[in-house]
C-alpha positions, -999 to 999 in steps of 0.1 A, spaced: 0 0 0 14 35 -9 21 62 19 -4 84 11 -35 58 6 -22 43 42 -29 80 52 -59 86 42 -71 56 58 -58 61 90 -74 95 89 -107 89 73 -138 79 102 -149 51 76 -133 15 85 -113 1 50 -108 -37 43 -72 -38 54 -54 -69 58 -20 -81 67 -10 -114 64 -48 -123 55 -57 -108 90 -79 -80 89 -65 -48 103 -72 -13 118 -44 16 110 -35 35 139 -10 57 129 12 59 93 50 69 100 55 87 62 94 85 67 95 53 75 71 41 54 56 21 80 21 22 96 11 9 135 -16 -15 134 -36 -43 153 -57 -70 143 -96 -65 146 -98 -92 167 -72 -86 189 -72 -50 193 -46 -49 228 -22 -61 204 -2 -31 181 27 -36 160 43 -16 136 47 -30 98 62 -21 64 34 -4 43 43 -28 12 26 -56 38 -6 -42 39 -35 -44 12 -67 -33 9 -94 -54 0 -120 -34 -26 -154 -46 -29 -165 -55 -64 -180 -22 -68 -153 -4 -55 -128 -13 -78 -155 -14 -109 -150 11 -136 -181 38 -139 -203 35 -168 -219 69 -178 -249 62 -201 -249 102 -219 -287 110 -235 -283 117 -274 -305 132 -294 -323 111 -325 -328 129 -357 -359 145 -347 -344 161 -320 -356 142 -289 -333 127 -258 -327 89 -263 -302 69 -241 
């Protein structure tokens, strides 16, 4: 995971699908310098550690990490909206 999504993460108040080693996991803190981020596993939340962000991955939901399709109205010869 880059340094700056890490950030954002760590920042935002919505909970992303982190995981490290296949464990899903909450992001404390994100140390930009050394591109490393203090986590703990959701189910064992007494438990921080600090990790390289390169271990961490986050897990996008199928419509997430779909491309948006814009349907744009066009007009028909007699000049009316069609999709």
């Amino acid at each position: 995971m880059n340094t700056q999504r890490a950030a954002e993460i760590a920042n935002s108040p919505v909970m992303a699908n982190v995981t490290y080693q296949n464990a899903n996991v909450y992001i404390q803190h994100v140390d930009e310098a050394n591109e490393t981020a203090r986590i703990y596993a959701l189910d064992r939340p007494d438990q921080e550690f600090s990790v390289p962000l390169g271990m961490l991955v986050e897990q996008r939901s199928d419509i997430e990490s779909q491309e948006a399709i814009y349907v744009c109205p066009t007009s028909n010869e007699s000049g009316e909206q069609t999709l």
